[in-house]
C-alpha positions in Angstrom: 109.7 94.8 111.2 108.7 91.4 112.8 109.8 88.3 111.4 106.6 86.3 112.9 104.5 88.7 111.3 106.4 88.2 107.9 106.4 84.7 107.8 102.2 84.9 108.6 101.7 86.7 105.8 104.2 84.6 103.6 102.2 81.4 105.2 99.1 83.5 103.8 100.0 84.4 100.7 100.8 80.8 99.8 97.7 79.5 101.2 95.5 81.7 99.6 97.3 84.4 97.0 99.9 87.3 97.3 97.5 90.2 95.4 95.9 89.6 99.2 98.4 90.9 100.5 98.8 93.7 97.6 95.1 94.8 98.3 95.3 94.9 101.9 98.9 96.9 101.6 96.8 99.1 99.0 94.1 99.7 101.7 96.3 100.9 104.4 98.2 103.2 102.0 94.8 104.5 101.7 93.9 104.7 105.0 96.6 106.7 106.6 95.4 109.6 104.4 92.4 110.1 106.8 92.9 113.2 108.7 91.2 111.5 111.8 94.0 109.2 112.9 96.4 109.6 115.7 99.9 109.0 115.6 100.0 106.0 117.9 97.7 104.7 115.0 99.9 105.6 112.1 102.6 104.2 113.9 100.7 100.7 114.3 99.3 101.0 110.5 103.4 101.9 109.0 104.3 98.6 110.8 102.0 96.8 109.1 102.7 98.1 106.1 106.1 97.4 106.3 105.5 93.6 107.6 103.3 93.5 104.4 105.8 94.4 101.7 108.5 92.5 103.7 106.2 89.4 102.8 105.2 90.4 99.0 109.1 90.8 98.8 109.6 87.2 100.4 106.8 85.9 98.3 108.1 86.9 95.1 111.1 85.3 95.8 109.6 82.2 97.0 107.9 82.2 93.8 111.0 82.4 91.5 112.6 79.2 93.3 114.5 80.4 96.4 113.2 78.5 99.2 111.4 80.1 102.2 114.1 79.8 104.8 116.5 81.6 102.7 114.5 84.0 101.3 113.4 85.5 104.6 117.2 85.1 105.9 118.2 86.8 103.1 115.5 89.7 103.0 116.6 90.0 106.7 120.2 89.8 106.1 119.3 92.9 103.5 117.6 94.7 106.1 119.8 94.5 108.8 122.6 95.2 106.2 121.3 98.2 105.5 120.5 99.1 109.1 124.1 98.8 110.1 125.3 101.2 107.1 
């Protein structure tokens, strides 16, 4: 996961709307069952996809009143904690 990523897509989904993000997560679940694509590819799609529910995660949290600093910290904090386990 990238945290610039992340917070684009947070930055998105408050600009415009989070079921963006939920589409565009949707699509690329989609896409990586086409038999046509190489690993490197898969590899560069699974980032994305994680990046993406990183930031619906992040959103809905944003969205039930944490602010945006400390919910990314936090979702980060989570990750990392579970990481190190």
């Amino acid at each position: 996961m990238k945290l610039p990523i992340i917070k684009q897509f947070v930055n998105f989904a408050e600009e415009k709307d989070v079921d963006f993000l939920h589409d565009t997560l949707a699509t690329l679940e989609n896409l990586i069952e086409c038999d046509r694509i190489s690993d490197q590819e898969l590899d560069v799609i699974g980032e994305l996809m994680s990046n993406l529910s990183a930031a619906i995660e992040v959103t809905k949290e944003i969205q039930e009143g944490k602010s945006k600093t400390d919910a990314i910290n936090g979702f980060m904090k989570r990750v990392m904690g579970s990481i190190d386990k």
